[in-house]
PASE-218013 format. One record per residue (C-alpha): chain; x, z, y; residue number from 0. Coordinates in steps of 0.2 Angstrom, whole numbers. Each point is the difference from the previous one (the first is absolute). Layout:
BEGIN
<rec chaine="A" X="X" Z="Z" Y="Y" num="NUM"/>
...
//
This chain:
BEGIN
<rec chaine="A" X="0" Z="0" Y="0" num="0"/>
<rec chaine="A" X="8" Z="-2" Y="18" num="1"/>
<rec chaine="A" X="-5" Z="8" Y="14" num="2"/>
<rec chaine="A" X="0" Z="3" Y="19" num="3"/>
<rec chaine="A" X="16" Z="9" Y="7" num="4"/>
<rec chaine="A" X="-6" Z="12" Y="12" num="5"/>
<rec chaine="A" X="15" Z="12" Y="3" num="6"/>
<rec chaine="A" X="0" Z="18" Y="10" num="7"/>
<rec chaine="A" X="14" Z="5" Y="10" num="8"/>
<rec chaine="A" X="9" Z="12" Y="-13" num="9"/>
<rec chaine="A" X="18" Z="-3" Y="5" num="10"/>
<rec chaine="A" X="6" Z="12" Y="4" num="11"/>
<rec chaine="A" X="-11" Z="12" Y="-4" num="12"/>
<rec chaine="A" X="-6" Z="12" Y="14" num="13"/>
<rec chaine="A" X="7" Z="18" Y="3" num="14"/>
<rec chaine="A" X="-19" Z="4" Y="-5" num="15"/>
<rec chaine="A" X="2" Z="-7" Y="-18" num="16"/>
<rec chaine="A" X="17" Z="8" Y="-3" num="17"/>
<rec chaine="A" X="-6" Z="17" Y="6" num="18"/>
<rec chaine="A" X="-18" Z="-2" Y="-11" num="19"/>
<rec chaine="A" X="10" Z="-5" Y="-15" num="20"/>
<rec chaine="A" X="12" Z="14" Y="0" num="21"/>
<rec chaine="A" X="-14" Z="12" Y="6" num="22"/>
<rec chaine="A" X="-10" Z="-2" Y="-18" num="23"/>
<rec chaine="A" X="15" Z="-3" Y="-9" num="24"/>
<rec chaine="A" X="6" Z="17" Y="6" num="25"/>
<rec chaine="A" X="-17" Z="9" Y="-5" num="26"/>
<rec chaine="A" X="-2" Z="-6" Y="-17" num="27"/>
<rec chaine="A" X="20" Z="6" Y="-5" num="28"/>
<rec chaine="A" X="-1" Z="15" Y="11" num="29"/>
<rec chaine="A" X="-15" Z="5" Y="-10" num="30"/>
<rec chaine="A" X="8" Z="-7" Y="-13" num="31"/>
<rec chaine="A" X="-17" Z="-9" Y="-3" num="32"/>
<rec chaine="A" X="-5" Z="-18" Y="-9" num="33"/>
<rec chaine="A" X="-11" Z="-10" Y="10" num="34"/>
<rec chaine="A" X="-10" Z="-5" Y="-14" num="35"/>
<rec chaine="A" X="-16" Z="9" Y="-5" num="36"/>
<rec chaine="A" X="0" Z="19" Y="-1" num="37"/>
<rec chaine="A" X="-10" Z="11" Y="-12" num="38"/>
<rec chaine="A" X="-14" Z="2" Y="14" num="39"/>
<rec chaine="A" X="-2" Z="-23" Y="-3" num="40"/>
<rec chaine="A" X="0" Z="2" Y="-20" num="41"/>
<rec chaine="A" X="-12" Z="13" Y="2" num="42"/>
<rec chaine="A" X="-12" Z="-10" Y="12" num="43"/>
<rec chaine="A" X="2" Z="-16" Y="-10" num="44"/>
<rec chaine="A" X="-5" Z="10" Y="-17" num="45"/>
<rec chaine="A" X="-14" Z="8" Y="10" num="46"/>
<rec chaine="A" X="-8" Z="-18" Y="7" num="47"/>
<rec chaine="A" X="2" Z="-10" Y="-18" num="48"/>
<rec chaine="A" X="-12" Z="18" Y="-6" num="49"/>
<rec chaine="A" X="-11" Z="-5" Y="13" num="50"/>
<rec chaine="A" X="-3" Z="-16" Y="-1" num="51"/>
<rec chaine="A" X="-2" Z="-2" Y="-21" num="52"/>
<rec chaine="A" X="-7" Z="17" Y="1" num="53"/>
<rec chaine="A" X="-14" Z="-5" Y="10" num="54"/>
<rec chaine="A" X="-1" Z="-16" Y="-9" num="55"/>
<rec chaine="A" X="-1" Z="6" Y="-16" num="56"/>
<rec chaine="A" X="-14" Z="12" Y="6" num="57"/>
<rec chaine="A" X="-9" Z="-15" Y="5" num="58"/>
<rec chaine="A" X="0" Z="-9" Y="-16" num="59"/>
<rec chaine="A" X="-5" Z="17" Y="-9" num="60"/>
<rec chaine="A" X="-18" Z="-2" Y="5" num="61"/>
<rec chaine="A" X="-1" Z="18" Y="5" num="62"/>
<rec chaine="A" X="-4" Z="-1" Y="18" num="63"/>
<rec chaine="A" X="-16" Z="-6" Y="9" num="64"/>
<rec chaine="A" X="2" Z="-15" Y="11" num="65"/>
<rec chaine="A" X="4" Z="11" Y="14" num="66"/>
<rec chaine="A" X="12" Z="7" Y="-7" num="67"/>
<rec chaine="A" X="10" Z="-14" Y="-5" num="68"/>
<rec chaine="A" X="-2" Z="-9" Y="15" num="69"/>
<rec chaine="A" X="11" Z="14" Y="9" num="70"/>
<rec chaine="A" X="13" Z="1" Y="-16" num="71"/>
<rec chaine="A" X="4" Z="-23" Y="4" num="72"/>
<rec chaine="A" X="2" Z="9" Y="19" num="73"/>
<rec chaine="A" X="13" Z="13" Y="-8" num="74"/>
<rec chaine="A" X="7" Z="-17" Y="-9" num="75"/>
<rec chaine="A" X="0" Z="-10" Y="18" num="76"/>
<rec chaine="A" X="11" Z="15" Y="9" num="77"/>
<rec chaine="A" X="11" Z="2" Y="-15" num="78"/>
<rec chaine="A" X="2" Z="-19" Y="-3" num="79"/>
<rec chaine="A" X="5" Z="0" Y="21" num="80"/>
<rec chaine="A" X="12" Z="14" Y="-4" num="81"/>
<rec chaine="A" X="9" Z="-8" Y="-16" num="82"/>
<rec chaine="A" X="2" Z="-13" Y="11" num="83"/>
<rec chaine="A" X="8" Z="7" Y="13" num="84"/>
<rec chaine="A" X="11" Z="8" Y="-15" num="85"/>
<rec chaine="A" X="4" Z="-16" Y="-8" num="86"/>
<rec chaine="A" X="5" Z="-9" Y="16" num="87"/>
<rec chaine="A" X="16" Z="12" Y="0" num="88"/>
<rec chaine="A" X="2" Z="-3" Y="-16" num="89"/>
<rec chaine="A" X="1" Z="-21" Y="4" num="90"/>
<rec chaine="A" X="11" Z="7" Y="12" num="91"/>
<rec chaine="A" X="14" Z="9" Y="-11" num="92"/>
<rec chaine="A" X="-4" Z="14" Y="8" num="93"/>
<rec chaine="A" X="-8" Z="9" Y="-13" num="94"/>
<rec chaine="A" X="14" Z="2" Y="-14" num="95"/>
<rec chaine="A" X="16" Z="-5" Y="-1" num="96"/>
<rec chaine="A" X="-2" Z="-8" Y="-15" num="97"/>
<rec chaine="A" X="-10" Z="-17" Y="3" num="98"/>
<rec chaine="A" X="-8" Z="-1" Y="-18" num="99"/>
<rec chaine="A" X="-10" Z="17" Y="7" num="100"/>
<rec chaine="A" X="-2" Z="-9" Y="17" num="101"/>
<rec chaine="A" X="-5" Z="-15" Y="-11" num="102"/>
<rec chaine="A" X="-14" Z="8" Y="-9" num="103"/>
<rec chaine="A" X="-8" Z="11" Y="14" num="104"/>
<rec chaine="A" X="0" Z="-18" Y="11" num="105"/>
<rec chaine="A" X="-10" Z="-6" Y="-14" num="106"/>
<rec chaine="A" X="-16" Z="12" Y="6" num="107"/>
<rec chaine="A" X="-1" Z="-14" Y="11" num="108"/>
<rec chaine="A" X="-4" Z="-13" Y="-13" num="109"/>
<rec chaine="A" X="-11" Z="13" Y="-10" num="110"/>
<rec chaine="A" X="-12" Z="3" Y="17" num="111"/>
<rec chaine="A" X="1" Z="-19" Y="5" num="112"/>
<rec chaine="A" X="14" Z="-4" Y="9" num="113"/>
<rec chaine="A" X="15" Z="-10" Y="-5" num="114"/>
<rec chaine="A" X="16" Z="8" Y="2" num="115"/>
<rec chaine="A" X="12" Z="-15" Y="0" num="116"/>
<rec chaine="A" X="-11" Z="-5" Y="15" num="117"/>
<rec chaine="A" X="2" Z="17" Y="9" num="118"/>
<rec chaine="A" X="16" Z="-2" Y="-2" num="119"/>
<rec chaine="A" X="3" Z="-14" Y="10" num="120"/>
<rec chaine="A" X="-11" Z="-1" Y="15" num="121"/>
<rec chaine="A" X="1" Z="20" Y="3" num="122"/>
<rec chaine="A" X="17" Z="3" Y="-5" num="123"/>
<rec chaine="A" X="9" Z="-17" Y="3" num="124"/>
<rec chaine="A" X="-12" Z="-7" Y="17" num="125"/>
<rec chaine="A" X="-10" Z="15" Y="8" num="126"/>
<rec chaine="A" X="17" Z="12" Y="-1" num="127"/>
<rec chaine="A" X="11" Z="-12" Y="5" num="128"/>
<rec chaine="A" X="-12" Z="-8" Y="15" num="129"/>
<rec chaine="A" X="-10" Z="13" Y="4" num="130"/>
<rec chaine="A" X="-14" Z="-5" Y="15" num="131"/>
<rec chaine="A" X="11" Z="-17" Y="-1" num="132"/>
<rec chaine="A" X="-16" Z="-13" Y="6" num="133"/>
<rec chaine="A" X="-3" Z="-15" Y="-16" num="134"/>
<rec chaine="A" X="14" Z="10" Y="-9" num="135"/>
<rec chaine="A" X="-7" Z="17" Y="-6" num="136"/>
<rec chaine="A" X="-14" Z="-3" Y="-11" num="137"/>
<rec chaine="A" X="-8" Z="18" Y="3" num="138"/>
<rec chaine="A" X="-6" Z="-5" Y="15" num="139"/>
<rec chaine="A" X="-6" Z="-17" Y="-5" num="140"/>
<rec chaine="A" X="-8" Z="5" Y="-18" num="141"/>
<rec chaine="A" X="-16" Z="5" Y="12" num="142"/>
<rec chaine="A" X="0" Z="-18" Y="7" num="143"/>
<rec chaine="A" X="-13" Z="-8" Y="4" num="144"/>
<rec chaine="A" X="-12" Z="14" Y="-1" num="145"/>
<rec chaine="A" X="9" Z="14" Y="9" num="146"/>
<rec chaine="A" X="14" Z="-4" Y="13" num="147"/>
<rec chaine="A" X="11" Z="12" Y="-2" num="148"/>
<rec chaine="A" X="16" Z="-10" Y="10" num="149"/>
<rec chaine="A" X="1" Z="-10" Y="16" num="150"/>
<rec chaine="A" X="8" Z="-14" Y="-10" num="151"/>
<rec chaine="A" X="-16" Z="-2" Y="-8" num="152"/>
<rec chaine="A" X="-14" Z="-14" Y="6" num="153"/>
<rec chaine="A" X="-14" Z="9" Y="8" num="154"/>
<rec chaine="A" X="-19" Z="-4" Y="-5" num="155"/>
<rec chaine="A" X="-16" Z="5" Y="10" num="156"/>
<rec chaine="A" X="-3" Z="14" Y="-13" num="157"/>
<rec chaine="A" X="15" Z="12" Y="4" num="158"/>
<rec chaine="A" X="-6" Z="6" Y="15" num="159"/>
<rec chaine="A" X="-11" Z="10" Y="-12" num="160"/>
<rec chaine="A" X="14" Z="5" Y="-13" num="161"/>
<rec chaine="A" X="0" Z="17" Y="8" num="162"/>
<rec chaine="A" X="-14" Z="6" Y="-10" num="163"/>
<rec chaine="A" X="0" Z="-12" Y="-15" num="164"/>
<rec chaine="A" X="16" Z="1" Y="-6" num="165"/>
<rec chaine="A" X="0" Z="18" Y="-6" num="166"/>
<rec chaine="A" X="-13" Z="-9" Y="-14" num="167"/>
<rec chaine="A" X="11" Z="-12" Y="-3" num="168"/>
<rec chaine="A" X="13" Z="12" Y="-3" num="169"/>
<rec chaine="A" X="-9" Z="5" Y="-15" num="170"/>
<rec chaine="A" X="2" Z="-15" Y="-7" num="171"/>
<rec chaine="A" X="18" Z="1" Y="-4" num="172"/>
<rec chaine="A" X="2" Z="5" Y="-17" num="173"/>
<rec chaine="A" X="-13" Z="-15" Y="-4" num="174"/>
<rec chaine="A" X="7" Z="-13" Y="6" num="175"/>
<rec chaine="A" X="18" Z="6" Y="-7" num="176"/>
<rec chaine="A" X="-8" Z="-2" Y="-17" num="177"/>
<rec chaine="A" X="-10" Z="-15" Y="3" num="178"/>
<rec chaine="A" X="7" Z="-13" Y="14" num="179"/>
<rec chaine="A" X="17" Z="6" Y="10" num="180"/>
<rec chaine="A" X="10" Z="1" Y="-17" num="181"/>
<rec chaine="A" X="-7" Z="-17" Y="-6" num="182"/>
<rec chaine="A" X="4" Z="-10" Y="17" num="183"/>
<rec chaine="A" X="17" Z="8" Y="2" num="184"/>
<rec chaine="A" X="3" Z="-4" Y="-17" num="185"/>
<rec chaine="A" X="0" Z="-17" Y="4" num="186"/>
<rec chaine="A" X="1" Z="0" Y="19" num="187"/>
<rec chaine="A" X="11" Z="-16" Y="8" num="188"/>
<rec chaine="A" X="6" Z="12" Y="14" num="189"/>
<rec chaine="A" X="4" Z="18" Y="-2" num="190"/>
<rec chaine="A" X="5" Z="9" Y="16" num="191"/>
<rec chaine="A" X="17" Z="-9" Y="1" num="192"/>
<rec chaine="A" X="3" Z="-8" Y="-17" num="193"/>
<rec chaine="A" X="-5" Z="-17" Y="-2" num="194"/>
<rec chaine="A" X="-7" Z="-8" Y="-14" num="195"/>
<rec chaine="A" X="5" Z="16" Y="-11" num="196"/>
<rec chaine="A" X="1" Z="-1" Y="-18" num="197"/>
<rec chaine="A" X="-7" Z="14" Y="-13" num="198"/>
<rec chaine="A" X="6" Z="3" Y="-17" num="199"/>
<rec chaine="A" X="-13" Z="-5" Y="-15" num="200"/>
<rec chaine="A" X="2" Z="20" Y="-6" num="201"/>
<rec chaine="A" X="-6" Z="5" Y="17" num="202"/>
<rec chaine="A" X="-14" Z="-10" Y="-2" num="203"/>
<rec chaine="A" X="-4" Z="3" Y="-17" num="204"/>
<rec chaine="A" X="1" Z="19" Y="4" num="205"/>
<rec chaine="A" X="-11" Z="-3" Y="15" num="206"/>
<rec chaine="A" X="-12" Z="-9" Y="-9" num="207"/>
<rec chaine="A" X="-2" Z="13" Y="-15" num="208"/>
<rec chaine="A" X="4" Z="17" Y="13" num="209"/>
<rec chaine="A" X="-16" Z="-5" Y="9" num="210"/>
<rec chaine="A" X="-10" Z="-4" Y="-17" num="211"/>
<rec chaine="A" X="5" Z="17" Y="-6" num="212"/>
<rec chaine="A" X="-6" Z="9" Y="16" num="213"/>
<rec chaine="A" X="-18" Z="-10" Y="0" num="214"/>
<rec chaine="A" X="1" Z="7" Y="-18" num="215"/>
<rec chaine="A" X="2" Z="20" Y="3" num="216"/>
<rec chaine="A" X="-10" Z="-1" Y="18" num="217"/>
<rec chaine="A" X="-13" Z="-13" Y="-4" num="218"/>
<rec chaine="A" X="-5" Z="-5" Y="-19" num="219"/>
<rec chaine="A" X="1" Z="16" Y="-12" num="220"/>
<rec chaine="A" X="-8" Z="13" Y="14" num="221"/>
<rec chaine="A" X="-14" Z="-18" Y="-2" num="222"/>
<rec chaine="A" X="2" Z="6" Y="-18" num="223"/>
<rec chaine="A" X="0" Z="16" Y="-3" num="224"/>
<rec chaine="A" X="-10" Z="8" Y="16" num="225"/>
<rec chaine="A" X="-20" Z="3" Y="-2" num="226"/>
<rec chaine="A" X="-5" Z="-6" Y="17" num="227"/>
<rec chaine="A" X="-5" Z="-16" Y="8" num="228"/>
<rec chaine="A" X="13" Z="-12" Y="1" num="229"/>
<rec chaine="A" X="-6" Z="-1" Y="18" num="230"/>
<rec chaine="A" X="5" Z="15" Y="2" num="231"/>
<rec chaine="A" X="20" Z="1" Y="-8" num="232"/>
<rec chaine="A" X="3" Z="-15" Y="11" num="233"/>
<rec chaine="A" X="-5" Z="12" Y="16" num="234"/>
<rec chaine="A" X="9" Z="12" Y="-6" num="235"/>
<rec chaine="A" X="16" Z="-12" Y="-4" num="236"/>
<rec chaine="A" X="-1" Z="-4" Y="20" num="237"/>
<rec chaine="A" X="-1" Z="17" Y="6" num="238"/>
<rec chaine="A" X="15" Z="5" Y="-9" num="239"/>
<rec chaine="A" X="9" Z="-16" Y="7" num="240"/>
<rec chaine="A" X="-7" Z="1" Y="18" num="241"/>
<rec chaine="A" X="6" Z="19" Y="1" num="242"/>
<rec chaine="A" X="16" Z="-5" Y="-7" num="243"/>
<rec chaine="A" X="1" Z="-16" Y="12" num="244"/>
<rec chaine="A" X="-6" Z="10" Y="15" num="245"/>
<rec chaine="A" X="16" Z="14" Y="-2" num="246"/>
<rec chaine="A" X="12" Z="-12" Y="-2" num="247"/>
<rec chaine="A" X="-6" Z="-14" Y="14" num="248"/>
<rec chaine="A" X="-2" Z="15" Y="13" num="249"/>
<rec chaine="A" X="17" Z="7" Y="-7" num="250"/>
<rec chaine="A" X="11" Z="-14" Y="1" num="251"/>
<rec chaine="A" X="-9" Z="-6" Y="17" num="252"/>
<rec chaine="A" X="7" Z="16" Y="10" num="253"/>
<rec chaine="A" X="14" Z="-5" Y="-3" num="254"/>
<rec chaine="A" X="4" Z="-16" Y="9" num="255"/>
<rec chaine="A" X="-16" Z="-7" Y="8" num="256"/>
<rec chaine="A" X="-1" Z="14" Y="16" num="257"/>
<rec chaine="A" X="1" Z="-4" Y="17" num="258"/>
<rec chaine="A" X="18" Z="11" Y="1" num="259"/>
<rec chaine="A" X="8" Z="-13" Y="-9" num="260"/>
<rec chaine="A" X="8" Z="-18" Y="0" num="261"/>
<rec chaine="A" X="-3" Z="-16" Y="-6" num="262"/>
<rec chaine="A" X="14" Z="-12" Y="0" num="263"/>
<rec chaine="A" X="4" Z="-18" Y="0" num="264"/>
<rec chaine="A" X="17" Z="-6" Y="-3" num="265"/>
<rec chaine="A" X="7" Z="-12" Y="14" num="266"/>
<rec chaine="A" X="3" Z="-17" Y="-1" num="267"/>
<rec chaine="A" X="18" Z="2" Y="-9" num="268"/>
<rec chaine="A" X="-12" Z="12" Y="-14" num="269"/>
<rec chaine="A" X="8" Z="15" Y="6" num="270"/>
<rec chaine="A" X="-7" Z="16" Y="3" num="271"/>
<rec chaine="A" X="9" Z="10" Y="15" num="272"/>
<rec chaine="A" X="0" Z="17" Y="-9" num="273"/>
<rec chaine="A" X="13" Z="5" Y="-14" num="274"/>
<rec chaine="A" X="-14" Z="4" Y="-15" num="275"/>
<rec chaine="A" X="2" Z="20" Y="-1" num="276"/>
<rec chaine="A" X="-7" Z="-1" Y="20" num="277"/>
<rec chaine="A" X="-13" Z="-14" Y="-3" num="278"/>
<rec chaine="A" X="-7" Z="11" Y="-14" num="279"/>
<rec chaine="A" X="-2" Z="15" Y="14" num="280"/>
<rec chaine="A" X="-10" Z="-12" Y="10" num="281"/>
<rec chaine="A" X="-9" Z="-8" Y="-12" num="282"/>
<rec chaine="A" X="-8" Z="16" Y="-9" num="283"/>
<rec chaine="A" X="-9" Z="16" Y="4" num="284"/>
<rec chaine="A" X="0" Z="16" Y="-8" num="285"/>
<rec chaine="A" X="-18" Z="13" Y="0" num="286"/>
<rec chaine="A" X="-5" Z="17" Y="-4" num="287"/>
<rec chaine="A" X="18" Z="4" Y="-7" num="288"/>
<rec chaine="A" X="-4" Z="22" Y="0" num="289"/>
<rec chaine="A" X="-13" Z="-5" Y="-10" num="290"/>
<rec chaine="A" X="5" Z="7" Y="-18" num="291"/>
<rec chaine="A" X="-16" Z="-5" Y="-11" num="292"/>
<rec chaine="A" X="-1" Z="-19" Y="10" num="293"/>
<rec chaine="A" X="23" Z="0" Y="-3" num="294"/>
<rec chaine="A" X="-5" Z="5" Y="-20" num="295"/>
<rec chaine="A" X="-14" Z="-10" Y="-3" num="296"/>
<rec chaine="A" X="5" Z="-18" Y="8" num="297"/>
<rec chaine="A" X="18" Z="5" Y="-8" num="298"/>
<rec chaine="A" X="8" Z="1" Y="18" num="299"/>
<rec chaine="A" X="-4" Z="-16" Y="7" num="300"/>
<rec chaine="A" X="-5" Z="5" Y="16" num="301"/>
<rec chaine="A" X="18" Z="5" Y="4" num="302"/>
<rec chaine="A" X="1" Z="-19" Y="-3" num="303"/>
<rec chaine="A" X="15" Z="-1" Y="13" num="304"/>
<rec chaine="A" X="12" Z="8" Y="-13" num="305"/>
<rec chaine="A" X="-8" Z="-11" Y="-13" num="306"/>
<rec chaine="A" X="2" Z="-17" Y="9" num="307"/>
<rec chaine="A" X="19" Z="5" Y="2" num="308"/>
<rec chaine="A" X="3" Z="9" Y="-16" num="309"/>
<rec chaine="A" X="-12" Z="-9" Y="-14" num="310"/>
<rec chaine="A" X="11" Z="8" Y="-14" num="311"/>
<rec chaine="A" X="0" Z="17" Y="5" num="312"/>
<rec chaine="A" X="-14" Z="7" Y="-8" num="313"/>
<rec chaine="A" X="-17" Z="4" Y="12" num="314"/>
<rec chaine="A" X="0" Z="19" Y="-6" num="315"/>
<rec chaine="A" X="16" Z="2" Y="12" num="316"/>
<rec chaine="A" X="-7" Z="-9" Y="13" num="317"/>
<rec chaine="A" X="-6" Z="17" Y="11" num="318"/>
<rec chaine="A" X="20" Z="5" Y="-3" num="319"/>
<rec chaine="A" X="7" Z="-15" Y="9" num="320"/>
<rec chaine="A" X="-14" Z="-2" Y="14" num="321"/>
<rec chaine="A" X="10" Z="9" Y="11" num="322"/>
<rec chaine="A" X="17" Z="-6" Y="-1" num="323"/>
<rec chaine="A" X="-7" Z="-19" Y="3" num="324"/>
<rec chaine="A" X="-11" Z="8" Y="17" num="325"/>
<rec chaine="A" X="15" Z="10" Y="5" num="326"/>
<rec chaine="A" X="10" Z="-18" Y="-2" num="327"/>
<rec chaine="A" X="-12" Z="-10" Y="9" num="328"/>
<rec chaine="A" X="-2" Z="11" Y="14" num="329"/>
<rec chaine="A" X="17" Z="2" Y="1" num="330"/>
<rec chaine="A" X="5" Z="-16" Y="3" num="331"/>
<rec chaine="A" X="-18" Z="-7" Y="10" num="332"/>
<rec chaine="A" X="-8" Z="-9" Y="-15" num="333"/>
<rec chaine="A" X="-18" Z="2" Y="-1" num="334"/>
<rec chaine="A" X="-6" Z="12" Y="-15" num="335"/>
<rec chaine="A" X="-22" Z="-2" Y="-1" num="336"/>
<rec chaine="A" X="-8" Z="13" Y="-8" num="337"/>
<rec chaine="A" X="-16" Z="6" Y="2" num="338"/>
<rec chaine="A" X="-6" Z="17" Y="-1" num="339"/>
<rec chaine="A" X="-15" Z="-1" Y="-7" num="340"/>
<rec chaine="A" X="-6" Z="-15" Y="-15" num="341"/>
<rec chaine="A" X="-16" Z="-2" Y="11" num="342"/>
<rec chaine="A" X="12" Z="-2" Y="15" num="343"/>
<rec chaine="A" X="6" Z="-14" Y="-10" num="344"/>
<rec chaine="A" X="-16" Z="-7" Y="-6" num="345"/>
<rec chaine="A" X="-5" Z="1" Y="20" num="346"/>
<rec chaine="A" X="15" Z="-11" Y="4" num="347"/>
<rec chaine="A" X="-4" Z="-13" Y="-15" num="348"/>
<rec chaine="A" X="-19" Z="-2" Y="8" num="349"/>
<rec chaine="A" X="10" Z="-5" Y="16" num="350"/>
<rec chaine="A" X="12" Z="-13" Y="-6" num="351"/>
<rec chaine="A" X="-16" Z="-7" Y="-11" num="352"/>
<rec chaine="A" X="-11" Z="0" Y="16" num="353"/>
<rec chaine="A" X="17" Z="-8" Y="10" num="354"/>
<rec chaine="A" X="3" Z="-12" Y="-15" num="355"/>
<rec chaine="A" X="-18" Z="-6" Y="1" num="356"/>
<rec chaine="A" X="0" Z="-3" Y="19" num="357"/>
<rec chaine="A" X="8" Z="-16" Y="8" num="358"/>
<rec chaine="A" X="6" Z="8" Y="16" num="359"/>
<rec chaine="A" X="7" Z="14" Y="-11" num="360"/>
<rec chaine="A" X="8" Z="-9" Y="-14" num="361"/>
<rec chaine="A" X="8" Z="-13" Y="13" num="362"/>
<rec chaine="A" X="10" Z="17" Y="8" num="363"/>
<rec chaine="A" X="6" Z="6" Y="-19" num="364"/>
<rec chaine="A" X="8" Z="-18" Y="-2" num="365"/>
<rec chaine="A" X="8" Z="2" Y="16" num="366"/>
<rec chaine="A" X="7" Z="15" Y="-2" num="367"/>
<rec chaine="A" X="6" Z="-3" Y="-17" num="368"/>
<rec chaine="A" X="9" Z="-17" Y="3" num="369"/>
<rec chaine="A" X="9" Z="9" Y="12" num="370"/>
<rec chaine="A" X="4" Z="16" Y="-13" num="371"/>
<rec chaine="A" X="-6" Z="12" Y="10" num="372"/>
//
């Protein structure tokens, strides 16, 4: 596959990086500390696999009123939100240092729908790279055209209105993973800056059969083994999927798509101005970081900062670190966005939605971003 070079400005690298770097490096030895998952992530990962087959296995029991198992495919939806957030440090490396445990929690991915090879490559390889980089970074393009979620995308009559739709659409995530985004990246022409990419048959194959199997455990034997109106397990299927979709929509969205932070395009010579450690500063947003429970159950990705900049460092140390990447940034005038609050957050996405969807509005967000401010 060949692909656009759009380069960042890391040489040499800024007194900012050097003193980030040493900083964590220098906490992890001091407290003689690995910065893969402690006992606290095993635990919390044994804890959410209980849930979620728990409360499946209840369902299929046929011991519960209708009720009733419509609240236990709502324990599913939350649990299946939080696996994911557990698995997307494992298709990090961040989980274990050995990748054949990394390589088997990824694959809760491909058991709840999603495909893990695709993960891999436009959130690792694109989003990480070019975060908030306009017609680059496919997270805020995947919306497109239904939901504008970046100046660098065309603009329809309807997204003046995404302000209060898109919270709906939102819920929809985990849905369309399993039934269209995986399929059309799959076998996309263009994917963020790769051209024409080619997939290996296995990946395919195990696409193919990964999403089989998940119609099979979520779909055909509760069809099977349930005593209720098919009518019925179907509603319940999108319940658990639309609370599961909801959490993670609204969780990732914080993270990028405010009105603190930027949205870059790369100048006529595909270069963006800012060495990549900076640009990811500017292009992400951390929220409600005092938050224990919100830090513990979205497995620290509102400290998405220390994330963006250490991908491999696993997200339970994420709280650790916060402060010496602040203290840096301050230090040396970078901006560091955090908001104190998650429905301080949530306020600033209805913002840039509401500025996204205006022409006046979105004109000014694609001025200020060719410039890089």
């Amino acid at each position: 596959m060949s692909d656009r070079k759009v380069v960042f400005s890391n040489v040499p690298a800024s007194a900012f990086t050097h003193e980030v770097k040493a900083g964590v490096k220098a906490y992890f030895h001091d407290n003689d500390l690995s910065d893969k998952a402690n006992t606290e992530m095993r635990i919390k990962t044994a804890i959410l696999i209980s849930v979620i087959f728990g409360s499946y296995l209840l369902i299929l029991s046929n011991q519960f009123e209708p009720a009733t198992m419509l609240l236990l495919a709502v324990s599913m939806g939350i649990g299946f939100a939080a696996m994911g957030f557990v698995g997307h440090d494992a298709l990090h490396g961040a989980f274990s240092s050995k990748p054949q445990i990394n390589n088997l929690l990824g694959m809760s991915f491909d058991i709840l729908g999603a495909n893990r090879y695709l993960w891999k490559i436009t959130h690792n390889g694109i989003h990480h790279t070019f975060t908030n980089v306009m017609n680059m970074d496919e997270d805020i393009q995947v919306a497109d055209p239904m939901v504008r979620l970046s100046p660098g995308s065309k603009r329809y009559w309807h997204h003046r209105f995404q302000y209060i739709y898109a919270w709906f659409l939102y819920s929809l995530t985990t849905i369309n993973w399993i039934f269209v985004k995986d399929y059309r990246y799959m076998f996309v022409t263009q994917l963020g800056p790769y051209q024409n990419p080619r997939r290996p048959k296995s990946e395919i194959i195990q696409m193919f059969g990964f999403k089989a199997f998940n119609l099979l455990w979520t779909i055909v034997l509760p069809l099977i083994l349930i005593d209720l109106p098919w009518q019925q397990i179907i509603f319940g299927y999108l319940v658990m999927n639309m609370v599961a979709g909801f959490i993670l929509g609204v969780i990732f969205q914080m993270a990028h798509v405010v009105d603190v932070t930027d949205f870059v395009q790369p100048d006529n010579n595909a270069r963006i101005e800012d060495e990549w450690f900076i640009h990811q500063l500017k292009t992400t947003a951390n929220f409600a970081t005092h938050n224990r429970l919100l830090t513990w159950y979205v497995s620290g990705l509102n400290h998405q900062i220390e994330h963006h900049l250490f991908p491999k460092i696993c997200s339970v140390h994420y709280p650790a670190i916060r402060g010496i990447v602040e203290d840096a940034a301050r230090h040396h005038g970078i901006p560091y966005h955090c908001f104190p609050t998650f429905s301080a957050a949530v306020g600033s996405h209805i913002r840039i939605l509401k500025q996204l969807g205006s022409s006046e509005s979105a004109e000014i967000i694609k001025h200020r971003s060719a410039v890089g401010v």
